[in-house]
C-alpha positions as CSV (number, residue, x, y, z in Angstrom):
1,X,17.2,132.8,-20.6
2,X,15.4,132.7,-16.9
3,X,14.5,136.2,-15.9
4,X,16.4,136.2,-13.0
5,X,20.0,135.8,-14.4
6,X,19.0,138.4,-17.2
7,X,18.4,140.6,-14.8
8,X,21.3,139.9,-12.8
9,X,23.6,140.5,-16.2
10,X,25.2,143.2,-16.8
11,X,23.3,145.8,-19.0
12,X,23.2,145.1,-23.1
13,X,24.5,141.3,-22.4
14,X,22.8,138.4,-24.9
15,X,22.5,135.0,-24.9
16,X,25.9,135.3,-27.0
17,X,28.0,137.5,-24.4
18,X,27.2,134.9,-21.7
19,X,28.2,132.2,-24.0
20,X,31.2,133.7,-24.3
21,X,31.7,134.3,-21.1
22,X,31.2,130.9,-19.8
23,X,33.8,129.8,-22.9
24,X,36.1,131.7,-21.5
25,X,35.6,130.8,-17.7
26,X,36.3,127.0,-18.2
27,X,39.0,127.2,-20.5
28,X,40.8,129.5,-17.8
29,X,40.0,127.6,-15.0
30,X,40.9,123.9,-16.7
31,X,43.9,125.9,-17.5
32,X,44.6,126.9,-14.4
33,X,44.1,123.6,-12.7
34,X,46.8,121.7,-15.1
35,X,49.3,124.0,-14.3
36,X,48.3,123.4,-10.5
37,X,48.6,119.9,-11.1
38,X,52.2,120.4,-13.0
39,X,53.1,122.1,-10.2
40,X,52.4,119.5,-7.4
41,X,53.7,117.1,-9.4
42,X,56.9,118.3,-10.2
43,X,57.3,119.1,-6.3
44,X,56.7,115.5,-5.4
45,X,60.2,114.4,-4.3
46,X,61.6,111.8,-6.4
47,X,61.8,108.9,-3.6
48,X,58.2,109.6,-2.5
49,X,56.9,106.3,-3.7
50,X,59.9,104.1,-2.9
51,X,59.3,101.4,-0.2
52,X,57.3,99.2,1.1
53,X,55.6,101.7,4.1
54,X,54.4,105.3,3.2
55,X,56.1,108.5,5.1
56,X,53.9,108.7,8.6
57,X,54.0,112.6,8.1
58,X,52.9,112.9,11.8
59,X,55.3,110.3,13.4
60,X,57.4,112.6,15.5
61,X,54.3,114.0,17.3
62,X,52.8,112.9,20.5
63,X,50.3,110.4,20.6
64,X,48.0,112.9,22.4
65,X,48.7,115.2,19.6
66,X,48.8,112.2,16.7
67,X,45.8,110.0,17.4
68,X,42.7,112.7,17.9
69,X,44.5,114.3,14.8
70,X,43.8,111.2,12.8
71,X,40.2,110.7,14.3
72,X,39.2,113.8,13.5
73,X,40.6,113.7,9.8
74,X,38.7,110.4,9.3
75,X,35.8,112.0,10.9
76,X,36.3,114.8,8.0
77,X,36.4,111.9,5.7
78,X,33.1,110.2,6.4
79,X,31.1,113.4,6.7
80,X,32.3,114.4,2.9
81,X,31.7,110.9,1.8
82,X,28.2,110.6,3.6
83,X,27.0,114.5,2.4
84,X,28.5,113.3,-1.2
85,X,25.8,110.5,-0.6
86,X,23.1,112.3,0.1
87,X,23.5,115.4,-2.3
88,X,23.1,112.5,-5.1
89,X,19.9,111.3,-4.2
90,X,16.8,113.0,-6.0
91,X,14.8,115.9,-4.4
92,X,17.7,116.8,-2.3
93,X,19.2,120.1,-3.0
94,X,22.9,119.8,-4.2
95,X,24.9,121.4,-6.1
96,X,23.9,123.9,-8.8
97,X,21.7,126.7,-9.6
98,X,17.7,127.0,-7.9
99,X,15.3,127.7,-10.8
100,X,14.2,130.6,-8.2
């Protein structure tokens, strides 16, 4: 185990206890997530994918309002897509833990 995360541990924890530990974590949080999911899905109104146009959630808004709402949201969208991008090239630092 690195130094720095036994020393970050909680005193008299092993390998074992933050085997354990990490067990525990994802089991709770894919728990969590499915009853999330249930959740949404169950709220999804029963006509929601009936016809041949989707719901335009923001068609009663201004166009002011409306169309710098949707350029900003696809903004949003290309940002995420182009940081997703670059985070999987090598030598960039992404997600996870630094060895320091």
């Amino acid at each position: 185990m690195p130094d720095w995360l036994q020393h970050n541990l909680p005193e008299g924890w092993s390998d074992q206890h933050l085997i354990v530990a990490g067990i525990i974590l994802t089991v709770a949080t894919a728990v969590l997530s499915l009853i999330a999911v249930a959740i949404v899905v169950v709220r999804i109104p029963s006509n929601c994918f009936v016809g041949d146009q989707p719901p335009r959630v923001s068609a009663n808004s201004h166009p002011f309002i409306r169309w710098p709402a949707v350029i900003l949201k696809n903004l949003l969208g290309v940002s995420l897509v182009a940081l997703g991008a670059l985070m999987s090239l090598p030598g960039v630092p992404g997600q996870g833990f630094s060895r320091y």
